[in-house]
N, C-alpha and C positions, 0 to 999 in steps of 0.2 A: 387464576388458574386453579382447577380441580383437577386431583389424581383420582386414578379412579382402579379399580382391585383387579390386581396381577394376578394374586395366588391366594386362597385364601387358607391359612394356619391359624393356628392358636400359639405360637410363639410366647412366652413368657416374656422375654427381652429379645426379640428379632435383632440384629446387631451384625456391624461390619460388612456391609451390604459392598459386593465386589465384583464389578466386570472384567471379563478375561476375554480381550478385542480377540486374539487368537482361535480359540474355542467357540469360540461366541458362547460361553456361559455367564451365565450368573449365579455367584454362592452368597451366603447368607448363613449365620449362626443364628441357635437360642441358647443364648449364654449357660444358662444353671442347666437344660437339659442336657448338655453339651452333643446338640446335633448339628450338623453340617450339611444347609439345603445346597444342590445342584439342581438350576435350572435352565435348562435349554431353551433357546427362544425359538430353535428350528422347529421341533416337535413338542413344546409347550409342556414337557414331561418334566419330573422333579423326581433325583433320587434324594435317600437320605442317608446319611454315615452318619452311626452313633459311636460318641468315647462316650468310656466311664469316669470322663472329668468336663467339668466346664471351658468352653473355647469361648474369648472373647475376641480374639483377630485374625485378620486372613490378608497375607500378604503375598503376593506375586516371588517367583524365583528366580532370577534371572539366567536363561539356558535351557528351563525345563518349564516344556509347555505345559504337561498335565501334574507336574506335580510344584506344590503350594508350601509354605509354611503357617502354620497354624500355634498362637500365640493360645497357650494353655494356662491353667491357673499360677503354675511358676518356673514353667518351663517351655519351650520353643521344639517345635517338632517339624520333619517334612513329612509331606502325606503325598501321597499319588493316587489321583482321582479314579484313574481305571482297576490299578492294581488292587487298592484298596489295603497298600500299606504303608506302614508309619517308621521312623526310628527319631529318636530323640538330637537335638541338634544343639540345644544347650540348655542346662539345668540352671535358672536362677536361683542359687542356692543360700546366695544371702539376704534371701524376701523372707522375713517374719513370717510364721504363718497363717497370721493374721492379716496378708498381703494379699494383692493378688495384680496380675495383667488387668488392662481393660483396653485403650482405645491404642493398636500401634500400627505403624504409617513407616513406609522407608521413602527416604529424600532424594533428590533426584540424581545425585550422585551416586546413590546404592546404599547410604548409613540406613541402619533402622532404629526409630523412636518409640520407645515404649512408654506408656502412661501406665503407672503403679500406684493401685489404693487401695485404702482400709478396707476389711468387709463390712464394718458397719462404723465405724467413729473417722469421718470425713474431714474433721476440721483439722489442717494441717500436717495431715498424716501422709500425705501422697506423694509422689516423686517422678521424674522425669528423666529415665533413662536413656544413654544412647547406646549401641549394637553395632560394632567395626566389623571391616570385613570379615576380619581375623576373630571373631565373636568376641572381643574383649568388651566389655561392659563396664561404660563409666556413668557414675549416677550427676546429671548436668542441674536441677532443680529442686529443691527440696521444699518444704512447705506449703507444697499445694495440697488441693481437697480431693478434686476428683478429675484428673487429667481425662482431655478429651480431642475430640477433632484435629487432627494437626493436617495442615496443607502449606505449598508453599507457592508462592507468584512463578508467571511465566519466565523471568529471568531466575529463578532461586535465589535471590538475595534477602527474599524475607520469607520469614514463616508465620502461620498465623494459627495460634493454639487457644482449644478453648480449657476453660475450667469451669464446669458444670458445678460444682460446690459454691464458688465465688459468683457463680452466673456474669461472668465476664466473657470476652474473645481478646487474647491481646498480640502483639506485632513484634517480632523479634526480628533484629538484622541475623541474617544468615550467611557463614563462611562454611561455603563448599569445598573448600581447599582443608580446614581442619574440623570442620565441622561444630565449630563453636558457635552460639548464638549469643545475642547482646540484647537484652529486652529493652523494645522502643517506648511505647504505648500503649494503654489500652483503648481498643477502636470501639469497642461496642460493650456495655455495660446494658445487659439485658433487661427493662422492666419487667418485675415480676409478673404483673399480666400475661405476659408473651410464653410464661413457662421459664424453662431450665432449657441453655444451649447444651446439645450433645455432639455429635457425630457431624462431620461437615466434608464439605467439597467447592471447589473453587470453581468460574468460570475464566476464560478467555482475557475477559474485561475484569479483569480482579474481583470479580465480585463473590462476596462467600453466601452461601446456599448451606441452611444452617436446621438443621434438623429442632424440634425443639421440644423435651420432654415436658410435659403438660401443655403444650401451647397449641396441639391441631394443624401441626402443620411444618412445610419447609420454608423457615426466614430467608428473606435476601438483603442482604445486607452491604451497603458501602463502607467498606474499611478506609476510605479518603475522607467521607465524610459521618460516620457514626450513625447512617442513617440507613431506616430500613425503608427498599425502593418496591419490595414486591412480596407476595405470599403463595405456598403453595397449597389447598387445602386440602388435609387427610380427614378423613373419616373414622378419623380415632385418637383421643387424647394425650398418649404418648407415643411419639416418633422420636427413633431413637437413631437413624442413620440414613445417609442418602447419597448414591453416586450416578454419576454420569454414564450413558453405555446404550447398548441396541443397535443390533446391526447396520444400522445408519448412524449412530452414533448421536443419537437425537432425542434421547429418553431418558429423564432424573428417573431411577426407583427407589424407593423407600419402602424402609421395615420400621415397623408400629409394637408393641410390648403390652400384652394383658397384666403385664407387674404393676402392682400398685393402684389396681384400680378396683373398686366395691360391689359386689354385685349389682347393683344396680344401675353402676357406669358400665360393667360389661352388656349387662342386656341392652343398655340405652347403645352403645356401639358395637354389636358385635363384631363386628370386622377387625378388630383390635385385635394385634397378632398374625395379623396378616402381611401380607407385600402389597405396594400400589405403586403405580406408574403413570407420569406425564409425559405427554410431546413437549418437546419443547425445541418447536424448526427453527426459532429464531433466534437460539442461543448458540454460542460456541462457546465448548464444553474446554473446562481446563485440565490437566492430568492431577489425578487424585490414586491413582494408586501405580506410584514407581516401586519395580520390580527392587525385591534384597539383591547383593552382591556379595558373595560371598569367594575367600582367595582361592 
């Protein structure tokens, strides 16, 4: 499979790639610029909303169709897409400032998971937050590097988180009822060839669809068996995120990142920083982004 260009940006770190069956949109961050793409698939248009802080996530609300929460460098906002306004929903005030959000997901109970990491010394510095109804904030994981992709199986008894610093994916049993995890395994230990696992989405058939920084591409992966069953090719060296979505519900998009790459990787790709999009009619898509709950 070849994707092939949606939208084409310059994106720094294109990030949190997110369908909204509702709407029928599509939003998308670049992290450091801290802009918020909206793209319609009806009329192919894109606005943009700029903060003057960095947003790394975007998560669905549950009750409110046009309006989102948006995971900011230490703190949690709602934004409404028409109105084009914000209020603060909760300040994580106990993140170092040498902290920050990056990859966060709500479970399909309504919890939200946040991944928390260094801005620049990754090794073990990271944490795995979770977000109750009631916004209480308990920190569940602590010495990871660089939390990432969190999904979980059709039943929600497992989740599957990656760690982009360890370049692993590993499999936690999941209780919905308290929201506890019990780490099982690791399912996939990435070869370095393949890149850095980032941002991820589940199918149907369990199978994880794995973004992969340096690797060209979205991995597919068996978490039953460690094995990678398929690839999706971008046209650009760093892919940083990738979800399910399109009015048929039948298209992976992926966002791509010009971070980290030398001018001469840029010329050799320019499409880097852009969005891209495959069919994919013969997959059924798993859910990858459950709305927050809030009391």
């Amino acid at each position: 499979m070849e994707a092939k260009l949606l939208y084409r940006c310059q994106d720094m770190i294109g990030e949190a790639i997110t369908w909204l069956p509702d709407s029928k949109t599509l939003l998308w961050v670049d992290i450091d610029n801290g802009i918020l793409h909206q793209y319609s698939q009806e009329n192919k248009g894109v606005e943009e909303h700029k903060f003057p802080e960095m947003i790394t996530s975007i998560i669905p609300w549950k009750g409110h169709m046009y309006e989102i929460i948006l995971a900011m460098k230490n703190r949690l906002i709602t934004y409404h897409l028409l109105e084009r306004r914000y209020r603060v929903l909760l300040e994580l005030s106990s993140l170092h400032p040498w902290l920050r959000t990056n990859d966060c997901k709500a479970s399909p109970e309504g919890r939200m998971w946040c991944g928390i990491m260094h801005l620049s010394e990754h090794a073990g510095t990271g944490s795995l937050y979770c977000i109750g109804k009631n916004l209480s904030c308990t920190s569940v994981l602590a010495g990871q590097c660089i939390p990432n992709g969190m999904v979980w199986n059709n039943t929600g008894d497992r989740m599957y988180y990656a760690d982009s610093g360890r370049g692993c994916i590993e499999e936690y049993r999941y209780d919905c009822l308290d929201g506890t995890i019990t780490r099982l395994r690791t399912v996939v230990q990435v070869p370095p060839e393949y890149g850095i696992p980032d941002g991820m989405t589940i199918d149907a058939d369990g199978f994880l669809w794995v973004a992969h920084w340096g690797g060209a591409g979205v991995y597919v992966w068996n978490p039953s068996t460690g094995k990678l069953i398929d690839k999706v090719e971008v046209s650009a060296p760093n892919v940083a995120s990738c979800t399910f979505g399109g009015t048929g519900h039948n298209q992976l998009f992926i966002t791509t990142a010009l971070d980290g790459l030398s001018d001469a990787e840029r010329e050799k790709y320019p499409l880097s920083g852009s969005v891209f999009a495959v069919d994919i009619p013969e997959v059924i898509p798993g859910e990858n982004h459950y709305p927050f709950i809030t009391d």
